[in-house]
N, C-alpha and C positions, 0 to 999 in steps of 0.2 A: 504494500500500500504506500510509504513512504516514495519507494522509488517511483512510482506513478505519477505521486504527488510532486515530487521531485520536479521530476520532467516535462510533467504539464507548469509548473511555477515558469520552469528555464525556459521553454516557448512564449508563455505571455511576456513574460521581459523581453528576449529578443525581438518581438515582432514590436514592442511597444517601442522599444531603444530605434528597428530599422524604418518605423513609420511615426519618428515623433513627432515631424512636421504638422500632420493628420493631428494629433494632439496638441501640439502647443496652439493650433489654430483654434480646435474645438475652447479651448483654454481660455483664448485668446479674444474668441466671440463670444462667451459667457460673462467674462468681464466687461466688455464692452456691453452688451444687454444692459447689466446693471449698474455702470455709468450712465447707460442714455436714462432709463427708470429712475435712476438717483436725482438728473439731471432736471427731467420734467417732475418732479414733487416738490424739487426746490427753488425751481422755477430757472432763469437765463445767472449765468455765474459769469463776472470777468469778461465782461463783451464777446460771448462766445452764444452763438445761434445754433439751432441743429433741426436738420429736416430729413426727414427720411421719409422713402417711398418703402407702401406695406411689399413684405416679399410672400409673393403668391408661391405655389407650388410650381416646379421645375422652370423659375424664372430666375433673372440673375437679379442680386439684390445687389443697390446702391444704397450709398451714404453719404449725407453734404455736411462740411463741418467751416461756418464761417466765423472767422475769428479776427477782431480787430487787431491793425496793428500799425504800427509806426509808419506813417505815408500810405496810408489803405488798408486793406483790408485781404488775409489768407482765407482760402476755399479751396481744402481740402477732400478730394473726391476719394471716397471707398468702395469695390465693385469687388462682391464674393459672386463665385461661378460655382456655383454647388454640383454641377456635373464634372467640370476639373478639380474640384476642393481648391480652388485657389484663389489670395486676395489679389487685387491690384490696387494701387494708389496711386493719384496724380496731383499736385499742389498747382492751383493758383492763385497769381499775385494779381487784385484790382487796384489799381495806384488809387489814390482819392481827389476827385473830381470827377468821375466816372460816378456815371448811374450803374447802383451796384445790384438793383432788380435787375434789369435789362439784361446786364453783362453774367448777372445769377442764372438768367433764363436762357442767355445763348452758349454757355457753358453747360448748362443741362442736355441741351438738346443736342449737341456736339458729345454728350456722353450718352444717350439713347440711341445714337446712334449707331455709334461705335458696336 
């Protein structure tokens, strides 16, 4: 029984060690869940906005994270591909004097695209 036990322990470890990416991501998106959750009960924190579109079944989910800064404003794009398990991220810079709805909106659509 031991040696069984053994063996099947020594499998879950390696597959976990050779697919941690798969974890650290699952990880990774759990904590973020309960940032965004944190985020909306305590309402907008430090000039930082957040918009997300609901993610339906075998759709790709996106994340918009606008955050002010020094000469305008970062928009940070997060796109999980749940068919590849994989993130991507894109940063944009809106300098300020720029309508930053508009330039929100044509960065959106530039990533539906895609």
């Amino acid at each position: 029984m031991t040696k069984w036990l053994n063996r099947w322990l020594y499998l879950k470890v390696r597959d976990m060690w050779d697919n941690r990416h798969k974890y650290e991501a699952q990880i990774e998106e759990a904590e973020y869940k309960h940032r965004i959750s944190s985020n909306k009960m305590s309402g907008l924190q430090m000039g930082t906005a957040m918009v997300e579109r609901g993610a339906a079944e075998g759709q790709d989910r996106i994340t918009f994270e606008l955050t002010a800064a020094v000469g305008g404003r970062i928009l940070n794009v997060r796109r999980y591909d749940e068919r590849k398990d994989r993130h991507d991220n894109q940063t944009y810079v809106i300098p300020s004097g720029e309508d930053v709805g508009a330039r929100v909106a044509k960065i959106l659509n530039l990533e539906l695209i895609k």
